[in-house]
C-alpha positions in Angstrom: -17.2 -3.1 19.4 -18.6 -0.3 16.8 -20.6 -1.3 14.3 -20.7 1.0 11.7 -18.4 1.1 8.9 -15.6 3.3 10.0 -15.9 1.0 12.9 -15.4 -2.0 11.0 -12.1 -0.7 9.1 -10.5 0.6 12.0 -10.9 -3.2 13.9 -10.1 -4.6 10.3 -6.8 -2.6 10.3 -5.4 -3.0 13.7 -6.2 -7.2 14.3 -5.8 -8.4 10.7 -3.5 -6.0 9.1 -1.2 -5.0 11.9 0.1 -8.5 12.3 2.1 -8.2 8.9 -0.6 -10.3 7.0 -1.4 -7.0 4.9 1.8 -6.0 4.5 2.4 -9.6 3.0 -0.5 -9.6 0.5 0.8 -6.2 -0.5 4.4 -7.9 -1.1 2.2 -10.5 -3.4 0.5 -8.0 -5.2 3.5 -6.5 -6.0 5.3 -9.2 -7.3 2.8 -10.2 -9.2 2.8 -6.8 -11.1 6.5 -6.9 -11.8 6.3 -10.8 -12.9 3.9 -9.5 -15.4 5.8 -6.6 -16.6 8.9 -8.3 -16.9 7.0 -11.3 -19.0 5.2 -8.9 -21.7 8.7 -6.5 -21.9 10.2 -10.2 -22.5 7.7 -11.3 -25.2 6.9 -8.1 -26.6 10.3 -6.0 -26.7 13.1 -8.3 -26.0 12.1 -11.7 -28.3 11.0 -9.2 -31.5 14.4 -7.4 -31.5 16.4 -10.9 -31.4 14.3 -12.0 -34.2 15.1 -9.1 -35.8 18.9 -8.8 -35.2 19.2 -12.9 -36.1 16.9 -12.1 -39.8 14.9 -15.3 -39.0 18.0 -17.5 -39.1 16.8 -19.4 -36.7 14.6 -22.7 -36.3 12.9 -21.6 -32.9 9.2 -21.5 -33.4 9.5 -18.4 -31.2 11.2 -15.9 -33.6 9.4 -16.6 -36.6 6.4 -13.9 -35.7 8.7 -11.7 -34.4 10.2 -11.3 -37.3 7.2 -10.6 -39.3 5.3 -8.7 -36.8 6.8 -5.3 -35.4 7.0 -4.3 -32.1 3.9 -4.4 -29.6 3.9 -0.9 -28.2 0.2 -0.4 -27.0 0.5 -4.1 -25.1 3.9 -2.7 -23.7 2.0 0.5 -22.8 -0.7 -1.2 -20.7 1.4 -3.5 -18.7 3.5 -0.4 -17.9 0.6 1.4 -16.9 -0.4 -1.6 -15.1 2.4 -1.7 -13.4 2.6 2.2 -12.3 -1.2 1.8 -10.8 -0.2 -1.2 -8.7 2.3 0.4 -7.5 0.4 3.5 -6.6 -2.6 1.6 -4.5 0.3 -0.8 -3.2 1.9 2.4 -1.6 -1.4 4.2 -0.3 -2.8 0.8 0.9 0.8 0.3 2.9 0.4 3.6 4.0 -3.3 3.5 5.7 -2.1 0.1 7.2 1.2 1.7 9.0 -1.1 5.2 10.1 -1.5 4.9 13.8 -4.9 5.1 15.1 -6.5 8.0 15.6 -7.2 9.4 18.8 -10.8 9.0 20.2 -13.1 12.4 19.9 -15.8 14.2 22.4 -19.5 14.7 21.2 -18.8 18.4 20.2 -15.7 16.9 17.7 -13.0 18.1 19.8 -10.0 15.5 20.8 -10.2 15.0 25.1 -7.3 17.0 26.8 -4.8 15.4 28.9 -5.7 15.7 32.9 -3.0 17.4 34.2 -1.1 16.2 37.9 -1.7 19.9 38.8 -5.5 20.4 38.6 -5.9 17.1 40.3 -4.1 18.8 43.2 -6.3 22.1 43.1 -9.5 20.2 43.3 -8.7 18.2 46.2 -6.5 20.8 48.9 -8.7 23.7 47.1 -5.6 25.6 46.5 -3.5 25.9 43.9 0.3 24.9 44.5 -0.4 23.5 48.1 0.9 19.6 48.5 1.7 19.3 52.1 0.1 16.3 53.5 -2.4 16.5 55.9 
């Protein structure tokens, strides 16, 4: 077990997050964002223009301001914005989740290389190529 930081995430990633609980919480996030995008285009876009197109002529409590008060365009702007960031760190976060782990490094920073069959067989007949059995 590592205890440094980078030590930390990489155990945090592979036992918690690798078991589809991140990927879940992601899914939450992201509904979340859209419920609240779709509520403000509702109150602020979609509820003004039917007051407007029904010139008050109702008795709903709800289009009485939006009749009076235009269109909410810097509340519309935010949740949109909003929205568009969630979806960016939704999509990053999904990505470091789904990255495979990295392969361990040396001392001097350089990645091990793979043992090969062959240089196995060198060291132990002393020859290169020679596999007889003794």
């Amino acid at each position: 077990m590592d205890d440094t930081p980078q030590g930390l995430l990489v155990e945090l990633r592979s036992s918690v997050l690798k078991k589809r609980i991140g990927q879940i919480a992601l899914a939450v996030i992201l509904a979340e964002a859209v419920f609240r995008l779709i509520s403000q285009l509702t109150w602020y876009l979609i509820i003004p223009i039917l007051g407007r197109l029904l010139h008050g002529q109702t008795e709903s409590v709800l289009f009485e301001p939006a009749t009076k008060n235009p269109v909410r365009w810097d509340t519309l702007f935010g949740s949109a914005l909003e929205f568009v960031l969630v979806v960016i760190v939704v999509l990053y976060l999904n990505r470091w989740i789904q990255r495979k782990p990295s392969r361990p490094r040396d001392d001097d920073g350089m990645e091990p290389t793979p043992v090969e069959e062959e240089s196995l067989i060198v060291e132990e007949t002393g020859r290169a190529g020679d596999r007889s059995e003794p």
